[in-house]
Structures are given as structure tokens and as C-alpha cells.
N, C-alpha and C positions, 0 to 999 in steps of 0.2 A: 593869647592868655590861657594859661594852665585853666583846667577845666574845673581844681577844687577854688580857684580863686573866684573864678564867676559863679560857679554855687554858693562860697560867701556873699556875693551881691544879691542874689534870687530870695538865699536867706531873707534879706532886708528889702525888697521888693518881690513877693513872691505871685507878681502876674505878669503874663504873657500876651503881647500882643504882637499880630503878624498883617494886624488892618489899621490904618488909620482913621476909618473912618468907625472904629470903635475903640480908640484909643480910653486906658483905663487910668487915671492918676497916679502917676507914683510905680509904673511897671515898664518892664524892661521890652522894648521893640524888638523884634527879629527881620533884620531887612530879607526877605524871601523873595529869590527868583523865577519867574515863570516863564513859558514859554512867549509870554507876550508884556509881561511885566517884570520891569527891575526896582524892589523895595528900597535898592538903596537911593534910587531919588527922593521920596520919600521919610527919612532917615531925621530930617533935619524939620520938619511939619511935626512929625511924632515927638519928639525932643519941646516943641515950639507947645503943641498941644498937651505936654504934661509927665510924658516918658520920662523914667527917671536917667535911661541910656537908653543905646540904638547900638543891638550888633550887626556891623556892615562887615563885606568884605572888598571896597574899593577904596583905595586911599583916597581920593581925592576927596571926599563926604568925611575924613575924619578934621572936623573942626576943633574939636578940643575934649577933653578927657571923658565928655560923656559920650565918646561913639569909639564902641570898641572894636579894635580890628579882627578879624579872624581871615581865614584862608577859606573857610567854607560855611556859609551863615546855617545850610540846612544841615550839614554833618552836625554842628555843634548844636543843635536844638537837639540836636539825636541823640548825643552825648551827651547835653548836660540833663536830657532827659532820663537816659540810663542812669548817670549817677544820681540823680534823685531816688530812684527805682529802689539802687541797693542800699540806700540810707533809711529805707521804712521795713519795719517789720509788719506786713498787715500782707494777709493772703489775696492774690491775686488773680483772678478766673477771666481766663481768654475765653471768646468767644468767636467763630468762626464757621462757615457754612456757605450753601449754594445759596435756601433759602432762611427765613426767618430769623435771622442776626438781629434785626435791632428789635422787631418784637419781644424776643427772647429776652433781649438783654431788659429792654426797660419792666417788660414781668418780674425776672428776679430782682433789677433793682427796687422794683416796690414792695416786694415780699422781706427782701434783707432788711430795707428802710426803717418797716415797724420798727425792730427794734436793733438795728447799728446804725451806725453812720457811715455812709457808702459815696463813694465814689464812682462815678459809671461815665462811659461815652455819651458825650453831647450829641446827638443830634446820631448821622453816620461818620464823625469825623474817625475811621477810623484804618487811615492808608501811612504812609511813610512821613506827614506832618500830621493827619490825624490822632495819629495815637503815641506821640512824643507830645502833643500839647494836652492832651489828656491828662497823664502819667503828669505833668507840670503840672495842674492845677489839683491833686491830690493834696491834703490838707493833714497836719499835722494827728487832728483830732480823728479824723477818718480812719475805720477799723475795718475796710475791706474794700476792695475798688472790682468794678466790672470791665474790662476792655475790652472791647467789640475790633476783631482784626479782617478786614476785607483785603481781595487779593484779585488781579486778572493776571500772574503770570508768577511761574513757577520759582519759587525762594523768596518770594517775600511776607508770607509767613514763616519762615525761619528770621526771615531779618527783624520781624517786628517782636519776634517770641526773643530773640537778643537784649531787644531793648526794654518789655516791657517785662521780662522773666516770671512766667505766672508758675503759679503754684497747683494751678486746677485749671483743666482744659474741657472745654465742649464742643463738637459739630454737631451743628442741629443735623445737616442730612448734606449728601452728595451729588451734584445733579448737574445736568448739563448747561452753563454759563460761561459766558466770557471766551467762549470757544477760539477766537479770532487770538487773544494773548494765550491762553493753553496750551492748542494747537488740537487736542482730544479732549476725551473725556478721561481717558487716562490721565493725560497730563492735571485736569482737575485732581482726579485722585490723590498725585502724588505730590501738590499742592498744598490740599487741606491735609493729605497728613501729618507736614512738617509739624503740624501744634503736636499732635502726639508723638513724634519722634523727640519733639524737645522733653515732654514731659514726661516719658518715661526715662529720658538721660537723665531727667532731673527729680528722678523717684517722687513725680508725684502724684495726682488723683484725677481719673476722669470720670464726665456725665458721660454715658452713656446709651442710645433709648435699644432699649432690650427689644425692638423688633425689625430694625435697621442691622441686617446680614452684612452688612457692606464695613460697616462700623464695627461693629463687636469683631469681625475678623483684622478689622486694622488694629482694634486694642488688644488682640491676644496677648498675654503675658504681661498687661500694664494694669497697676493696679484701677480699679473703678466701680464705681457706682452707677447700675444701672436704673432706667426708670420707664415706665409704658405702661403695658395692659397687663404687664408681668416683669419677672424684676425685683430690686430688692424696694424698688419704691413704685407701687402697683394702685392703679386704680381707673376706672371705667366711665366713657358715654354715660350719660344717662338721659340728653335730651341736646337734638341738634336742630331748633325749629325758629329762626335760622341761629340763633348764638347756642355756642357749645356749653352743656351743664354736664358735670363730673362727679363721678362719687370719688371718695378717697378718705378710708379708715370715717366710714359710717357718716362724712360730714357731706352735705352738698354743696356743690360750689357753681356758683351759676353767674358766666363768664360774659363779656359785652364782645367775644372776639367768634367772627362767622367762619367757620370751614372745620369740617371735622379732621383736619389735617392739623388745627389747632391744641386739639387737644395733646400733643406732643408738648408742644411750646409750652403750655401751662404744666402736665406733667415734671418738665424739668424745670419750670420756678419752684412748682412744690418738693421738689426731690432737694434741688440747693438749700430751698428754704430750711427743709427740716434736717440736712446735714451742718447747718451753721447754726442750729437750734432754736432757730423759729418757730415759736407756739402754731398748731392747725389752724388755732380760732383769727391769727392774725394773717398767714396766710391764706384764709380763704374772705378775709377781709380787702386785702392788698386785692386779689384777682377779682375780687366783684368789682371794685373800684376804678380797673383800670380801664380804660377810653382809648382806642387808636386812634390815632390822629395821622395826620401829614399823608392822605392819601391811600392809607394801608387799611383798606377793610373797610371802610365808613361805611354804614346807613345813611343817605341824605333822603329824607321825603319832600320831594319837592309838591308844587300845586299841581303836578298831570302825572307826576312816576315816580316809584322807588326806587334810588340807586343803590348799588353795592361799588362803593368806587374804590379800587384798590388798582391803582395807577401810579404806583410809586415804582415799582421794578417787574420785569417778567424773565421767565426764560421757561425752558420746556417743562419742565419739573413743577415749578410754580402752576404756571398755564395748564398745564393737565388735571392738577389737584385741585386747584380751584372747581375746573370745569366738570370735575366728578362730583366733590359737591354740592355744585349748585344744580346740578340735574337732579338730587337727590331729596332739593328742598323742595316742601307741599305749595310752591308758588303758582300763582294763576300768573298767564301770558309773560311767561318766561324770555329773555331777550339778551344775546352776548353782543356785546361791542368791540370787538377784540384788536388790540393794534399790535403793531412790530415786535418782536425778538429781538433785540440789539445784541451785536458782538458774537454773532453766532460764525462769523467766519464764512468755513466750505460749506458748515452745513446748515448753510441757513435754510436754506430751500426744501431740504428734507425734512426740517424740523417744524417749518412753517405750512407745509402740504401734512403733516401727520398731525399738528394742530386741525387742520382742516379736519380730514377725517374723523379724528377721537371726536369731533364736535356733533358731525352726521353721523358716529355708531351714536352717540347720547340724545339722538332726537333735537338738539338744542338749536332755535334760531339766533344765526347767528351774523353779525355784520363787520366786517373785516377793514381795516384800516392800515394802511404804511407801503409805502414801493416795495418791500419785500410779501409781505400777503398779495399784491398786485403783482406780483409773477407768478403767483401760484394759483390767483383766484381771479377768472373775468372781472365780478362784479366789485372786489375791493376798491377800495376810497386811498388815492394817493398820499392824501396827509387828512388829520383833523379838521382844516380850515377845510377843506372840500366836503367835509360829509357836513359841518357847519351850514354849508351854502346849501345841500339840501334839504337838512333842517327848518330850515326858514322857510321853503316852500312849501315842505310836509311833514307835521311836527308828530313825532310819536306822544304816544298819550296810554295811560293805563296799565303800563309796563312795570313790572316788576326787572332792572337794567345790571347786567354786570358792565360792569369797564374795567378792563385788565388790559397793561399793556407796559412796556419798559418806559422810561422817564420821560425820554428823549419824544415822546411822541405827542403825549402833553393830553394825554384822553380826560385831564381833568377840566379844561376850557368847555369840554360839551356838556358840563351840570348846569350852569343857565341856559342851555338852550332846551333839557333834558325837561 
């Protein structure tokens, strides 16, 4: 099927679905293949449960005119994603980075939100089906969209800056991740910069933060907007005890999100904010407002300890910045839980022993969890479920707790025992 003919259907059904088990009334399936899973079994449930079509790509699932064939069910989400893309005129800001991607992005989307109607990445969907189902569910009435682009290997932020062609590009920062698909750090480099190679092909506007060397030499000669401690969008700490509070143009803004690394991330809401003409008064509404969720920063007080659980992702960058600023806060009996690096490749072991260290230059106690800290560190805990089992024997109490650590390790099952 011609790719304007199925955008006339999307027209008349304009949702996507690629699960059945959240099938939407009246929207168009996508049978999607995985490594362990083929949608087109499924194809005919989806149809049964309310889809208005089912695009597969094996004939035998085509029962009758509502299952449309294609040759490649993922290419074609990709393309009828693209061409949804270049039928809206509404400006478009990639977002991409080692860390703080979806903080980021859900900051400016709350900042933009006062007053447009915005569009943003759900959740982190934002890989080679993430950010083509994105870009699909942009809405007519919608007058700016955020997309959030993640990457473990070199061109595929060029392939996603294809499909989702922004207008305005940001990296939050550059840092060591995913090492294992990069192959370096280099390779990271040359990575994140496809977003600005696109956007300057595409004369257009970048964030970014005027103290990040690394950055402002990859945007030489692209036009941009900077923002930080200086900048053409400048403003300051003014209280990190533990959540970050900011001056900016005489207003205070006083933030629910902990690390002074933070202050970056909300800098560049306010920088976007007031570039798309968002009043002060609303942006520093939008940032008070906002709440981490899903793992990323939380305060949990529990009945024996204070956590800081931010177990959603780690890598060296991350893990260092954190652990600078929590040495820095006025906590009594300070306590790290620290788990695995994922994806770090060759160099995990050096990255995981220099964690160690940076932890003993900072004075900070610390407790080590995952089979890669257990190469480097006698006393580490193989997985979570083992330091669990010592838990129950000997329960920490009175602690002020970080828990930092990559997904896969799961440091957030230790807050009931915590």
C-alpha cells in the first residue's frame, strides 16, 4: 500500500496500537516483530478486540480487507511516521544525551504546557519504534512536540533525526554509556552529534549549556542558544539542601529535583521556556510543580531511613555526579548502595574500580552490589536478592540511603526492606 493511501486511513483512525493487550477502539494495529515475538499472530485478536485494521507482513493472517499487507510492518510505522511529520507545521525539539533525557524533556514539557499544547515522549519510548509512535500520536491542535531520541550505536540518531526532522536540537551532556554498542567514548561523541550535524544541515536552533566545552565546540558555527551560570539565558544556585533552588532574572525558583547537576536540566526548561515565550511567572510555576517519578531522584521516607532512590539508569557520568553531590549534602550518616554499570563493555572494570575510588576520595560509605563491582570489590553483593538476604538478618536503620544503579539491577526492590 502507497504510504499517502494509509495516511488517508490514520486520517480516519488516528491511533496506534502495537499491543493487544491495550488495544484502543477504532485504531489501526501494527503487527511488530521481535526477537521473541511475531505480532502477526496476534493480527486477528486485535481486529476481534476493536482495531479498525491490522498491518501484517505475512499473507497467510490476511483474512480480508481489514489486514493490510506490507513487506515490512516496522519500516512502514517509520514511514508513515515520517510522512505525518512533514504534514504539521509545529516546531520540533529533539532531545538526546548520556544523561538527563527524559527529566529534561518532561521539565520543558511542563514549562511549554502552561501555555501551548505540546506534544512530548511518553514515558522513554524513544528508540527506532519509540519515537515513530510518538510523532503518530501528535494531534492536530498540538503547537509544539518534544522528542526524546536514545541511542546505543553509532547512526541512529541520524536515522531518527530523518524521521522525526526537528527544528531545535539539545544534548543535555556527553558521557560515558552504552560503551559495549559505541565501542568508545569517542564513538559516543560521534553519536550524539548526528542531532547537530542534522540541524545545522537543516539551519536550525540549538540549546546549548554555556559550560559544557565539549558541546559548544561541537556547535561551532551552528546557530544557538546558550544557557547555565552564563549565557545568553543565565542564572544561579541559590540553595542545594538537598533540592536544588535557583535565581533567575530576580525570580526564585525552588525545585523538588536533588543534585546540583540539576540545575542544568531546569536551566534549559527555562532557557526553552522563554525562547517559545513563556511568561517567568509560569515557568517557575511549571518547575515547582514538577515531581520525579519512576525511580529518578525520589525521596522515599520510610519508618527506619531516608532514601534517595534513583535506580532508573547509571553509567560513569551519572554515578560520579550524583556521588559529588551527595557528599556535599549536610546529611547525618550518609550511606551509598551502589549497583552495576551496564553496557560498559571492555571498560567496565576500569569504570567500576574508579567508581570505587571517587567513593573513598569522598569519604562516602559505601555498599556495592552486581558481578561486575564483585570483580573489583571483595565485599560487593552479587545481585540485589543477596544483599536482601542480608537485610533480613541485619537491617540498617537511621540512614540517610542513596541507591544508584542501572535498570537491569532492580536497587528499587531494596525500599521495603530499607
Amino acid at each position: 500500500m502507497q504510504i499517502q493511501k494509509l495516511y488517508a486511513l490514520f486520517q480516519k483512525h488516528p491511533r496506534i496500537c502495537t499491543d493487544t493487550r491495550k488495544i484502543v477502539n477504532g485504531s489501526i494495529f501494527f503487527a511488530l516483530k521481535g526477537k521473541n515475538l511475531n505480532g502477526n499472530i496476534f493480527a486477528e485478536k486485535a481486529i476481534a478486540d476493536g482495531c479498525a485494521f491490522a498491518i501484517i507482513n505475512e499473507k497467510q493472517f490476511a483474512i480480508n480487507d481489514k489486514f493490510i499487507l506490507v513487506e515490512d510492518v516496522l519500516q512502514c510505522l517509520q514511514e508513515l511516521a515520517k510522512y505525518h511529520r512533514e504534514q504539521l507545521r509545529i516546531p520540533v525539539i529533539a532531545i538526546t544525551g548520556t544523561n538527563g533525557k527524559t527529566t529534561t524533556k518532561e521539565l520543558i514539557s511542563a514549562v511549554l504546557s502552561k501555555e501551548l499544547y505540546v506534544a512530548a515522549t511518553k514515558g522513554n519510548l524513544n528508540n527506532h519504534i519509540g519515537v515513530p509512535l510518538t510523532l503518530l500520536s501528535i494531534k492536530q491542535e498540538d503547537e509544539i512536540a518534544i522528542i526524546e531520541m536514545g541511542a546505543n550505536h553509532e547512526g541512529e540518531i541520524a536515522f531518527l533525526c530523518d524521521i522525526a526532522q526537528p527544528n531545535f536540537g539539545v544534548i543535555t551532556n556527553i558521557g560515558k554509556a552504552h560503551l559495549e554498542g559505541f565501542g568508545s567514548f569517542e564513538g559516543v561523541i560521534r553519536a550524539k552529534s548526528e542531532l547537530y550535524n542534522y540541524i545545522q544541515k537543516n539551519v536550525g536552533t540549538l540549546f546549548v549549556n554555556s559550560e559544557a566545552e565539549l558541546l559548544l565546540e561541537l556547535a561551532n558555527n551552528i546557530s544557538k542558544t546558550t544557557y547555565g551560570k552564563n549565557g545568553d539565558c543565565k542564572g544561579d544556585i541559590s540553595e542545594n539542601t538537598p533540592f536544588i533552588s535557583m535565581i533567575f532574572q530576580d525570580e526564585e525558583i525552588q525545585s523538588k529535583l536533588i543534585g546540583d547537576y540539576q540545575f542544568y536540566n531546569i536551566m534549559l526548561a527555562v532557557c526553552i521556556g522563554k525562547h517559545f515565550g513563556v511568561s517567568i511567572n509560569n515557568i517557575k510555576l511549571a518547575i515547582e510543580d514538577y515531581t520525579p517519578t519512576n525511580n529518578r531522584s525520589q525521596i522515599i521516607k520510610t519508618k527506619i531511613n531516608t532514601l534517595i532512590l534513583d535506580a532508573y539508569n547509571a553509567n560513569p557520568s551519572s554515578m560520579s555526579a550524583m556521588l559529588y553531590s551527595f557528599s556535599k549534602q549536610n546529611y547525618q550518616n550518609k550511606l551509598c548502595i551502589l549497583g552495576d554499570m551496564l553496557e560498559m563493555g571492555k571498560s567496565s572494570l576500569e569504570e567500576h574500580q574508579a567508581i570505587i575510588n571517587l567513593a573513598e576520595e569522598l569519604k562516602l560509605e559505601c555498599i556495592f552490589i552486581g558481578t561486575e563491582f564483585a570483580k573489583v570489590h571483595k565485599q560487593a553483593y552479587n545481585n540485589t536478592d543477596k544483599f536482601s538476604e542480608s537485610l533480613i538478618e541485619r537491617p540498617i536503620k537511621n540512614k540517610t540511603i542513596l541507591l544508584k544503579g542501572s535498570r537491569g539491577i532492580a536497587l528499587e526492590k531494596l525500599a521495603e526492606l530499607l
